[in-house]
PAZAPA-4460 file (N, C-alpha, C; in steps of 0.05 Angstrom, whole numbers, plus 32768, in hexadecimal, padded with zeros to 4 digits):
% residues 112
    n_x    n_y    n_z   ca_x   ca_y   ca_z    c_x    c_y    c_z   seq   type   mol
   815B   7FC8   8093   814F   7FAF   808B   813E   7FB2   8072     1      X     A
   8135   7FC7   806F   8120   7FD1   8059   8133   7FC7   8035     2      X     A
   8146   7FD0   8035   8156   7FCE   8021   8156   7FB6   801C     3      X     A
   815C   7FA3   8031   8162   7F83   8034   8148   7F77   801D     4      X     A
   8132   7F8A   8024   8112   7F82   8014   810F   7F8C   7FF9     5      X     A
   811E   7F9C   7FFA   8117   7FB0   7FDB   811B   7F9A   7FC4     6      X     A
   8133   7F88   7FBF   812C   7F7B   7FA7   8119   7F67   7FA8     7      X     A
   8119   7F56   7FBD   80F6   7F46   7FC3   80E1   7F54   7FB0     8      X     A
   80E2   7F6D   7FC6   80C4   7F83   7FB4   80BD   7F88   7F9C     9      X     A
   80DB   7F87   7F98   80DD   7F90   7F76   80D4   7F70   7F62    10      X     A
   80DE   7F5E   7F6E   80D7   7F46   7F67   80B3   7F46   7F64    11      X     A
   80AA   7F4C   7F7C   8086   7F45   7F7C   8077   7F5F   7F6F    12      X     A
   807F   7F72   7F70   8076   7F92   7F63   8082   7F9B   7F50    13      X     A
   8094   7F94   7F42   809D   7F9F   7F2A   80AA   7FB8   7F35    14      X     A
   80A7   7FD2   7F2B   80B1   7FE8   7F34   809D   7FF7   7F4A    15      X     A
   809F   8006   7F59   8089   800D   7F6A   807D   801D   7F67    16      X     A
   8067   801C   7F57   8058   8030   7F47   803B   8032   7F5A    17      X     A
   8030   8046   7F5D   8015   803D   7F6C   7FFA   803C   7F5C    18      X     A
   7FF5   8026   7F62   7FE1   800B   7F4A   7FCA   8016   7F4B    19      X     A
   7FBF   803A   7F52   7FA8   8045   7F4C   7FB1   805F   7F3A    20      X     A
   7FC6   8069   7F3C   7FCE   8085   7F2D   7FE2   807F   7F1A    21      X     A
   7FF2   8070   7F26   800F   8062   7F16   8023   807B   7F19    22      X     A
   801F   8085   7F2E   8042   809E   7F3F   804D   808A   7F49    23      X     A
   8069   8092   7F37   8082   807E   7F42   8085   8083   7F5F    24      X     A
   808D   806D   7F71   808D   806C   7F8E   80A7   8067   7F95    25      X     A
   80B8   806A   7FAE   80CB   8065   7FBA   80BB   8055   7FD3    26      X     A
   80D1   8041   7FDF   80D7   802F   7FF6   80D9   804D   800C    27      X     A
   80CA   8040   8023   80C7   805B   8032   80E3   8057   8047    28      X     A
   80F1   8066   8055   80FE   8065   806E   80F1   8070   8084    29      X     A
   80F4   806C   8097   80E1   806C   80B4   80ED   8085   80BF    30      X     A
   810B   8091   80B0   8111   80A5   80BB   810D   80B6   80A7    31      X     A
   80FE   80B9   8089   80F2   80CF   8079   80E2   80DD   8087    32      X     A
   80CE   80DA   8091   80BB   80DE   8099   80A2   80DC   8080    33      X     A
   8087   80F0   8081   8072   80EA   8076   807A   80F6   8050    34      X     A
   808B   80E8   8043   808D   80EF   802B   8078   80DB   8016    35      X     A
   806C   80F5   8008   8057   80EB   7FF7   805E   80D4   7FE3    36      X     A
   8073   80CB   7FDC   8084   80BE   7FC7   8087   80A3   7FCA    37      X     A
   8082   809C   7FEB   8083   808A   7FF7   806C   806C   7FF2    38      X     A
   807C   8056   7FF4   8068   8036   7FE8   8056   803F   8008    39      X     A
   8039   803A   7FF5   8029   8031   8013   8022   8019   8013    40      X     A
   8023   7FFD   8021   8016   7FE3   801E   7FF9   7FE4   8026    41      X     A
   7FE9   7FE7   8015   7FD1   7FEE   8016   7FC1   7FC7   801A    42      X     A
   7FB2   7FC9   8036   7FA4   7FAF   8040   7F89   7FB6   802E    43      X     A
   7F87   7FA4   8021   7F73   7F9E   800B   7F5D   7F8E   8019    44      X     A
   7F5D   7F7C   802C   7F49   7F6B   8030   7F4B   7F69   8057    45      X     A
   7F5D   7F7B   805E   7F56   7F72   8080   7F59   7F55   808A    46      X     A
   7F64   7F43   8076   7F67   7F30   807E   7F88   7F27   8087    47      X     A
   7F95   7F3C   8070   7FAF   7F30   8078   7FC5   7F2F   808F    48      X     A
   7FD5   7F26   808B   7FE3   7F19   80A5   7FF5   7F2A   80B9    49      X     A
   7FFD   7F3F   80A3   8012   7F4D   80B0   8001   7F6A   80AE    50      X     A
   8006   7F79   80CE   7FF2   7F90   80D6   7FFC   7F95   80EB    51      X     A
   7FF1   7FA4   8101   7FF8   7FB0   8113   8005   7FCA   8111    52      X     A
   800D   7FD4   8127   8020   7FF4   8128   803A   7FEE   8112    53      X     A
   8032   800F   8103   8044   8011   80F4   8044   7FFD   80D5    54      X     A
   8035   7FEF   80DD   8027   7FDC   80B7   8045   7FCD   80AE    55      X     A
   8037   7FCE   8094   804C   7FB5   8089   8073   7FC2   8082    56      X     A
   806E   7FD4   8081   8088   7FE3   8079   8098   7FE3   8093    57      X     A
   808F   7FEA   80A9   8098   7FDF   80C7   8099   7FC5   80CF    58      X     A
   8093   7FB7   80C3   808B   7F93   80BE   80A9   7F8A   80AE    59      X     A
   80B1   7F97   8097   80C2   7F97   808B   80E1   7FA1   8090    60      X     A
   80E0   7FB4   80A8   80F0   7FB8   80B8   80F9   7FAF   80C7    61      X     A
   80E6   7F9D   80D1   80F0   7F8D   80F1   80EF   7F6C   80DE    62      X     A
   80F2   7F62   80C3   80ED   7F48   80C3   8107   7F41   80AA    63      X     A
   811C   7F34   80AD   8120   7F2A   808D   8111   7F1E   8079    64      X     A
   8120   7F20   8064   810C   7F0A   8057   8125   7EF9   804D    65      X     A
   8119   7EE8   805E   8111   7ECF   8055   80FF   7EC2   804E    66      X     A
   810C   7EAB   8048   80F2   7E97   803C   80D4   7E9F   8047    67      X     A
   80D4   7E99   805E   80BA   7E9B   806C   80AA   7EAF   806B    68      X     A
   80B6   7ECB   8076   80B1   7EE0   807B   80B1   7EF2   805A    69      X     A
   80B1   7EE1   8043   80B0   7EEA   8025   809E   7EE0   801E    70      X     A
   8098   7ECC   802C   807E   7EBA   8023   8065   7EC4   8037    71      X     A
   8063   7ECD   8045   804E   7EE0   8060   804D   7EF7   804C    72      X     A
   805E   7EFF   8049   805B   7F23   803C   8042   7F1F   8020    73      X     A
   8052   7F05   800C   8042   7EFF   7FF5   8029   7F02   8000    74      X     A
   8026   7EEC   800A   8009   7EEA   8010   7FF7   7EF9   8023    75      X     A
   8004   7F0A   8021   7FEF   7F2B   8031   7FE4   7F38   8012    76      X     A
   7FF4   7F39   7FFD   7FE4   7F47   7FE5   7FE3   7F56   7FED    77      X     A
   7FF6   7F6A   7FEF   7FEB   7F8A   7FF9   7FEE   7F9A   7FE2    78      X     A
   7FE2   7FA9   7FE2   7FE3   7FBE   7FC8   7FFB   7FD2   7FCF    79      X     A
   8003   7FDC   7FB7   8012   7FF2   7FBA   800B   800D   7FAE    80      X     A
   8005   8026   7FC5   7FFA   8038   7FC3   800A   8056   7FCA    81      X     A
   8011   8069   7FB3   8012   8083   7FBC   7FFF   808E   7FDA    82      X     A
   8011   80A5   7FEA   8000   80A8   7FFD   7FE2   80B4   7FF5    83      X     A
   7FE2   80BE   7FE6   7FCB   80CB   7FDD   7FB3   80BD   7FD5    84      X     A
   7FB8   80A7   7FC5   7FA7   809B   7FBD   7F9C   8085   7FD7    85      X     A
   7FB8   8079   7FE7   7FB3   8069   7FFE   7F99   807C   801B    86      X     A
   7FA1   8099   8014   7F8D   80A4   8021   7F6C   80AD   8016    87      X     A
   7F6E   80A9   7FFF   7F4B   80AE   7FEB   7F42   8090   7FF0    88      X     A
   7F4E   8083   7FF2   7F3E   806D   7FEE   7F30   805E   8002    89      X     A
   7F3C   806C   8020   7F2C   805E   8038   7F3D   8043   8038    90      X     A
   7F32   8035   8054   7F3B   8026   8059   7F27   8013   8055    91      X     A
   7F34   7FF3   804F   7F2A   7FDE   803D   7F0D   7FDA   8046    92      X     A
   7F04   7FE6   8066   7EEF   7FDF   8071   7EDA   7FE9   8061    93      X     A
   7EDB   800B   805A   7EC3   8012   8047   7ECE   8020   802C    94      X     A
   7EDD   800D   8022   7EF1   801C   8006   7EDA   8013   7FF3    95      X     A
   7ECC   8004   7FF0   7EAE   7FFB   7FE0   7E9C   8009   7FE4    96      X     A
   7E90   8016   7FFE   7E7F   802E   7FFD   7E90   804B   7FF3    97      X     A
   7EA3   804F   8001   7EA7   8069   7FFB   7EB3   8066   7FDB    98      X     A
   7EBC   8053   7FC9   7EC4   8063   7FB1   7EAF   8062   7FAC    99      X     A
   7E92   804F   7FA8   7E80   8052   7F95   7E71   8065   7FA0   100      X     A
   7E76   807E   7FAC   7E6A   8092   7FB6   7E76   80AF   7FA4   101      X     A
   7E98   809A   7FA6   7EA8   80B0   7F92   7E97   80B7   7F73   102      X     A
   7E8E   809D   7F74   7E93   8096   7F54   7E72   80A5   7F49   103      X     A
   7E63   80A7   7F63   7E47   80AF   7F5C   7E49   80CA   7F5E   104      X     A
   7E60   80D2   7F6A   7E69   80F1   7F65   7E70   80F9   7F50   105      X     A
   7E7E   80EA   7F4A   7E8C   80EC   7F29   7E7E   80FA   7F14   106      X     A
   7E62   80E3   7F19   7E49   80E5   7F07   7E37   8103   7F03   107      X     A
   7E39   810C   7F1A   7E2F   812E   7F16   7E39   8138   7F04   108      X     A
   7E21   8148   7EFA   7E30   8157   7EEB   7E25   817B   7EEF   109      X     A
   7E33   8187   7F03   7E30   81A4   7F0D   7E15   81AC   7F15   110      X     A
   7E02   8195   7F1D   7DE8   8195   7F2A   7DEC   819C   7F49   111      X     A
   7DD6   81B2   7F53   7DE2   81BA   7F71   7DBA   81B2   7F7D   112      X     A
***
């Protein structure tokens, strides 16, 4: 079903680059397993619609798109994230405390 989505995606994301590092990404398969290369749909605001076990890429598996179900996906706004970066950044609940914690790290400079 995933394939069925890929030009959709490509339609709303351009190429699948991840929008904090910019490492080219691949469409994940459920039977890769944990490859770093892989789109994460990163929930930006906890509000959006599509969630539960297995997230939006498992969402995308079990749904066509159609009309409807292209228009639900839109309007989740999910980011697209390398795993790496999808894991520094925390989850949307304290991604505002913890980067600007990053960022006050940053600011040291080799003071112990």
């Amino acid at each position: 079903m995933l394939k069925k989505w890929e030009h959709v995606l490509h339609g709303i994301y351009g190429d699948f680059t991840c929008q904090i590092c910019g490492k080219e990404l691949i469409l994940m398969s459920l039977k890769g397993g944990k490859n770093p290369d892989t789109v994460h749909f990163d929930h930006r605001t906890g509000r959006e619609t599509i969630d539960g076990e297995g997230g939006p890429t498992h969402w995308l598996y079990g749904n066509c798109p159609n009309d409807e179900n292209i228009l639900k996906f839109k309007s989740c706004n999910f980011g697209i994230l390398c795993n790496l970066c999808n894991r520094s950044i925390g989850s949307y609940k304290d991604r505002k405390a913890r980067i600007g914690k990053m960022y006050k790290y940053s600011l040291l400079e080799g003071t112990i």
